[in-house]
N, C-alpha and C positions, 0 to 999 in steps of 0.2 A: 783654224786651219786644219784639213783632213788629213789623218794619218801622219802627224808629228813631225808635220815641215817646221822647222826652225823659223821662226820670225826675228826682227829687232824688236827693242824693247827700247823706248826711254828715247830723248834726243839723239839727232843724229851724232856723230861719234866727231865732226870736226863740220866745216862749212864749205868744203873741197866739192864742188859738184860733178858726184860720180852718176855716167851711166852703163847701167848693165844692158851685155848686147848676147841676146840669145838667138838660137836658130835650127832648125830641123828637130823636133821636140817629137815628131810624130807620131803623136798620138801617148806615146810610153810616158804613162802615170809617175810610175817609181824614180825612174830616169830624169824625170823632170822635177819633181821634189826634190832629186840635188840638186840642180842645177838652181832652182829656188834660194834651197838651203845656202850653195857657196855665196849667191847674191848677197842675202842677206846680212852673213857676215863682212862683206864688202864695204857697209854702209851706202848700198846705189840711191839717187833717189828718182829713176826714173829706172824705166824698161824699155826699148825695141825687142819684138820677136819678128825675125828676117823670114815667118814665113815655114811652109811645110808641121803648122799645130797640130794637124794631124787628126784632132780629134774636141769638141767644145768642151770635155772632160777636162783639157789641161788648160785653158783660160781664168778658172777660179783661185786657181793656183800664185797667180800676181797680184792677187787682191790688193797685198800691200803700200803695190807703188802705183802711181799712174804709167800704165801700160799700152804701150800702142804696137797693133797686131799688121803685117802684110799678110796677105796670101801666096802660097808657095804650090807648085805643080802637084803636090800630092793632096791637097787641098781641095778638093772634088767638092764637097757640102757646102759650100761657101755659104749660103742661105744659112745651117743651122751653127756656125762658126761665127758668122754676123748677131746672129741673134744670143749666141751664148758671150760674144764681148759686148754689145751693146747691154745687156740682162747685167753682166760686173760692172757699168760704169766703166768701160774701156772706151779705149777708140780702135777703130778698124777703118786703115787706108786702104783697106782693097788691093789692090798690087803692086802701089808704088807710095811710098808714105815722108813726109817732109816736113821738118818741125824748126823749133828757135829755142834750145835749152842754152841758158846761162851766158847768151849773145854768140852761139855758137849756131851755124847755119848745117843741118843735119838732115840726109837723105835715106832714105833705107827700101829696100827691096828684096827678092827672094836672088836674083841672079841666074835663072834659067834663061832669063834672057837677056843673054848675054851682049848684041846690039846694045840695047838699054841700058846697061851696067858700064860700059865701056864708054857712052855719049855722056851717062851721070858722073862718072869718075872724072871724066877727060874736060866734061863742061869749064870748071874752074868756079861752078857756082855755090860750092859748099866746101865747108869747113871738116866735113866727116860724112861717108858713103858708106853704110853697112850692108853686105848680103850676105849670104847663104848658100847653098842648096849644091856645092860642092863638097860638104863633108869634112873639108879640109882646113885649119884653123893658119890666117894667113893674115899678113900685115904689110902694109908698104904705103911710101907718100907718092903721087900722082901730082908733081908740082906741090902747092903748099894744100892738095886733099889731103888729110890719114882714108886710105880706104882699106877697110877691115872686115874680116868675114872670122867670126867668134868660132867657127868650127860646129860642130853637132851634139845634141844630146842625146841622139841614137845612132847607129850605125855608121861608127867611126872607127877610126886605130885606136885613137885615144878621146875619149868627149870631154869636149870642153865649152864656156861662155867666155866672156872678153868682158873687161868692164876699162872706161875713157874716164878720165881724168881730163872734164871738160874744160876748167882753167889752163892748165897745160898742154891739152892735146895732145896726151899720151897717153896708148891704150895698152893693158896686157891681157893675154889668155888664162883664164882657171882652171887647168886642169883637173878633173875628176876621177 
């Protein structure tokens, strides 16, 4: 890992299936090494980034876990953002991404579009809705959704990730 991102070491630290939920990374190298780093100590074993990566520089950067990437409005290169997750063994959902960790029914997207954000949350068809691309680190249930927006790792009041506590269905913010 470049530049003395903290990794885990050794099993994971219990069998609680945590995941970490990042977002607006934008590009910022340093910025996002923390956000890495707080993971880490987490023990997560998966990643969503909700989008606005900003740059394929910060993709290597999740090496550790299986990471699954959206596209966010600030996201212009999509070509070389596809090619630098595809290049780590990631996945890239393009602009709207939807998974099944730990029997948990899990939607993720950037949220500029907010139409689409609002039909995902409201659907009833998922267990957990993650976006982005408001800055703002927020939390609430939609019926029985958690839908969570982890807040930013650049250009916020305070940056932060979120990480869920996929057994339980409860998620909190990390502050940085």
């Amino acid at each position: 890992m470049a530049h003395g991102a903290a990794m885990p070491k050794g099993p994971p630290i219990d069998d609680t299936p945590r995941l970490g939920v990042v977002s607006d990374t934008h590009g910022r190298f340093v910025a996002t090494q923390r956000a890495v780093s707080a993971l880490a100590q987490l023990d997560v074993r998966w990643v969503v980034h909700c989008g606005d990566i900003g740059s394929p520089d910060i993709v290597p950067l999740f090496a550790h876990w299986s990471t699954h990437f959206v596209f966010g409005n600030v996201d212009t290169d999509e070509r070389a953002l596809r090619r630098a997750i595809d290049h780590a063994g990631q996945t890239c959902h393009e602009r709207f991404g939807e998974l099944e960790l730990a029997g948990r029914r899990i939607s993720f997207l950037h949220g500029d579009d907010t139409r689409r954000l609002d039909e995902t949350a409201g659907s009833g068809d998922w267990d957990l809705v993650c976006y982005g691309h408001t800055h703002v680190a927020e939390m609430h249930r939609q019926e029985s959704t958690l839908v969570l927006n982890p807040g930013a790792v650049h250009r916020a009041r305070r940056h932060s990730v979120a990480v869920v506590d996929l057994r339980e269905m409860v998620a909190r913010h990390i502050w940085m």
